[in-house]
N, C-alpha and C positions, 0 to 999 in steps of 0.2 A: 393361312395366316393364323397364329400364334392370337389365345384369346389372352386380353390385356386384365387376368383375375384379378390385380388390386384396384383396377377403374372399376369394375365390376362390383365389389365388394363396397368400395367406398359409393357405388348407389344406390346401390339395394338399402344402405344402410339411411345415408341421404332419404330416398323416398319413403322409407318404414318410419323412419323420424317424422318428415313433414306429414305424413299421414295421425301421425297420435298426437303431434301437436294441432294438426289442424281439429280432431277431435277434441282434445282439450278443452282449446280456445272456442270454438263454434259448436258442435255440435251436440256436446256432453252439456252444457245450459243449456242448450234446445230440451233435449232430453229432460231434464230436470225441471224445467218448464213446464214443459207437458204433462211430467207427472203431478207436480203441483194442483196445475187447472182439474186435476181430473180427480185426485185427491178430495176438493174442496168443492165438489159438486156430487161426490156418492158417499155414503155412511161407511158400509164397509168395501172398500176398493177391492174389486176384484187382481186376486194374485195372477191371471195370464194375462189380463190388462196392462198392469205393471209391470210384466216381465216384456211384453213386447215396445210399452212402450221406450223401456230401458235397451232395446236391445240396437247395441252396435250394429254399424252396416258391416258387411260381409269383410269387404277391404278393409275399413279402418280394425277389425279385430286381428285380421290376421298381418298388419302393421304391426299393431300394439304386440303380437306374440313375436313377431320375427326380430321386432327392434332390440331386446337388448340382447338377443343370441349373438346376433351380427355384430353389433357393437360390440360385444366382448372377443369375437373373431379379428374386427377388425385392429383392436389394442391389440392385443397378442402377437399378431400375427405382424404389424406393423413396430412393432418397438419392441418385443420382447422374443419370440421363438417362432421358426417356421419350418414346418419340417420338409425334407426333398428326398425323391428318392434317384437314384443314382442307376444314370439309364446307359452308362459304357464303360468299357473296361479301362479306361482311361487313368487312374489311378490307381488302377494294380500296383502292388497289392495292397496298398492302404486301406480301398475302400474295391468292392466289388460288386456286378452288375449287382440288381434287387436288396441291396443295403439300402435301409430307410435312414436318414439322419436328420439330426437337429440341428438346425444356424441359432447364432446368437446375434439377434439383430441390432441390440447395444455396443456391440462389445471396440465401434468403430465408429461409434456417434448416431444420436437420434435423428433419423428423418424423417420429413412429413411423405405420406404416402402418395403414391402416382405423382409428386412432383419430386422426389428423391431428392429433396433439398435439405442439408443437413441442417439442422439446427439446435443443437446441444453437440460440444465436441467432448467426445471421452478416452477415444484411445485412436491410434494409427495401426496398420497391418506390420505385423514383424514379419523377416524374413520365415519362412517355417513356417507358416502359420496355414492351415485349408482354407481356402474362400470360396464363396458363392458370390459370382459377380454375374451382370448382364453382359452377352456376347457385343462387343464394342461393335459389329456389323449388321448385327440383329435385335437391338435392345430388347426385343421382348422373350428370348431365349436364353437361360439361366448356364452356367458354366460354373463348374468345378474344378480347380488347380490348387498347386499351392503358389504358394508369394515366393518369386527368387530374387528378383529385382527390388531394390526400393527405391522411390525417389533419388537422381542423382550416380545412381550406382552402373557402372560399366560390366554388361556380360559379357562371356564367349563361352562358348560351346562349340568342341572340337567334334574334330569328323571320328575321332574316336571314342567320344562320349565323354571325355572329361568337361567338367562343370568349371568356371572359373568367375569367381565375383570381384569387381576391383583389382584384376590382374592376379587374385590369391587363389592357388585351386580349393577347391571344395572336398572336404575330409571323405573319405568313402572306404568302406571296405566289404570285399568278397563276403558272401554268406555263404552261397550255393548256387548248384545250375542244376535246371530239370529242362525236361523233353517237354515240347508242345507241339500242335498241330502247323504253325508256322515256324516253327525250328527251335533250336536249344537258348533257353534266356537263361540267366544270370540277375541274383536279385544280390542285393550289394546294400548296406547302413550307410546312408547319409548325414551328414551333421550341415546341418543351416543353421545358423546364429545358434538360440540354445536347442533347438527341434532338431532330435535324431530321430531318423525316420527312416522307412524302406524304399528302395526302389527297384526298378527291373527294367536289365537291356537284354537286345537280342543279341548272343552272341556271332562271331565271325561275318560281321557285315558291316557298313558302313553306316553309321548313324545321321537319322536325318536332325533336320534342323541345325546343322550346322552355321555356325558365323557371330557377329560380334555387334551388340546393341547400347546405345544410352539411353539409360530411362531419365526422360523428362521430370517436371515436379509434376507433383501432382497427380503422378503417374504408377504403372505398377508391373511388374518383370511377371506372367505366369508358365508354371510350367508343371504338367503331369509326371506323375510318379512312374509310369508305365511310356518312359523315355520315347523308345521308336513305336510308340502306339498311341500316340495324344495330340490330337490338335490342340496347340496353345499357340504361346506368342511368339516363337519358333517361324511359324507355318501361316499365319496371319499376311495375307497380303488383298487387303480390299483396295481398287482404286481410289475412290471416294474420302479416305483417310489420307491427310496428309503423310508424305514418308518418313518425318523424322518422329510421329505417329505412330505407323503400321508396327503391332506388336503389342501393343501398351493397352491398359488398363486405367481408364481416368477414373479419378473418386469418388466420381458421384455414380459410377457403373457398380460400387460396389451393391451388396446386398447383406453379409456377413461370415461371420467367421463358423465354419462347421466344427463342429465340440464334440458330436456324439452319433454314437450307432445305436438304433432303439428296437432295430428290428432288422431283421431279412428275409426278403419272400419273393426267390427267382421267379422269372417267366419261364414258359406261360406258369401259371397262378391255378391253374385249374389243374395243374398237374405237379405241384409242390406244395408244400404246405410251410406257413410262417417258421421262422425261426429265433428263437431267441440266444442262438453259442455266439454268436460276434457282438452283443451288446457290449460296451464301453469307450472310455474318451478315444478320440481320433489324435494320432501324431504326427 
């Protein structure tokens, strides 16, 4: 099981909090109390007298130092940037295994944390766009696509890989083909609304994910860049989800829009070292 980091985070922060307020409020007058009485009974108060009896308990100190780190983690990380690092080849060539990036957690409206409830609306996903959303079968598993579908919008996808949105096909053109370990792919320019972008199929075989979907309101089309090598909303088929469902992305799954590569540092780790050549915006 998947550990649930922003419940986590929003505790840690929760109890470092109630620990420096409960000093505050109780135990810091205690303290101050005490030094008083003790003050007002010696001429010259001894200085480890006063130091001890000032001295924080163990927990409430190390409250008081964790509280505003975490608080400032949890703003951040919560309403403004989060960074992921990108654990399958699934968006070849966009984005590649050990690319670290940054979400823009704004950039689709403010939510409040572990109840991913929106409350400030700022912007809607455009076609084109990378998102970080929660796996709609796993909520606690993060997933990387882009947005093809939008609210309302009719796909299909042929068994020979052409795209088509609203009955229109999707602009593409040839780059090149190179050799790979599971056969010869072909990466090809996409244009999504205004997002020209790359992708890659494998050549002379039949492309999976085949067939024809309506996206719901409220809902959201994904699909990786690395065509016959991406679980998305293609390949989605949970029981548990309704079937005019299965495939879709609901809004409140989202998490944000990916903007940028900051870093790269394949596995294993121990035997590479960071890299900074693929630093800049994501398209």
């Amino acid at each position: 099981m998947s550990l649930n980091f922003p419940l986590l985070l929003v505790i840690a922060v929760a109890v470092c909090g109630a620990l420096a307020l409960f000093d505050l409020l109780l135990l810091a007058p205690k303290r101050r109390k005490a030094i008083a009485g003790y003050s007002a009974q010696v001429i010259e108060p001894d200085q480890a007298v006063l130091e001890t009896l000032n001295k924080e308990p163990l927990l409430v100190e190390y409250g008081k130092s964790f509280f505003p780190v975490l608080a400032i983690v949890l703003v951040l990380r919560s309403f403004l940037l989060e960074p992921f690092q990108i654990p399958s080849g699934s968006m070849l060539p966009t984005l590649e295994v050990g690319d670290f990036i940054l979400v823009n957690k704004f950039a689709y409206g403010i939510r409040l944390p572990v109840l991913d409830r929106k409350v400030i609306e700022v912007g809607n996903p455009q076609r084109g766009d990378v998102m970080v959303f929660r796996y709609p079968s796993e909520p606690s598993v993060n997933y990387i696509k882009r947005v093809v579908g939008l609210p309302g919008d009719k796909i299909r996808y042929n068994a020979d890989g052409r795209l088509f949105v609203n009955d229109q096909p999707v602009a593409e053109q040839l780059l090149g083909e190179e050799a790979g370990s599971l056969g010869s792919s072909a990466q090809y320019t996409e244009q999504l609304g205004a997002i020209e972008h790359r992708i890659r199929k494998q050549m002379n075989r039949y492309h999976v994910g085949a067939g024809e979907w309506q996206v719901p309101q409220g809902h959201y089309f994904m699909m990786g860049d690395n065509r016959d090598n991406s679980n998305d909303s293609r390949l989605w088929n949970d029981q548990k989800i309704p079937r005019e469902l299965l495939g879709m992305v609901p809004d409140q799954n989202i998490v944000g829009k990916a903007f940028a590569i900051w870093l790269t540092w394949p596995e294993p780790k121990l035997h590479n070292v960071p890299s900074f050549s693929r630093v800049g915006l994501i398209r």
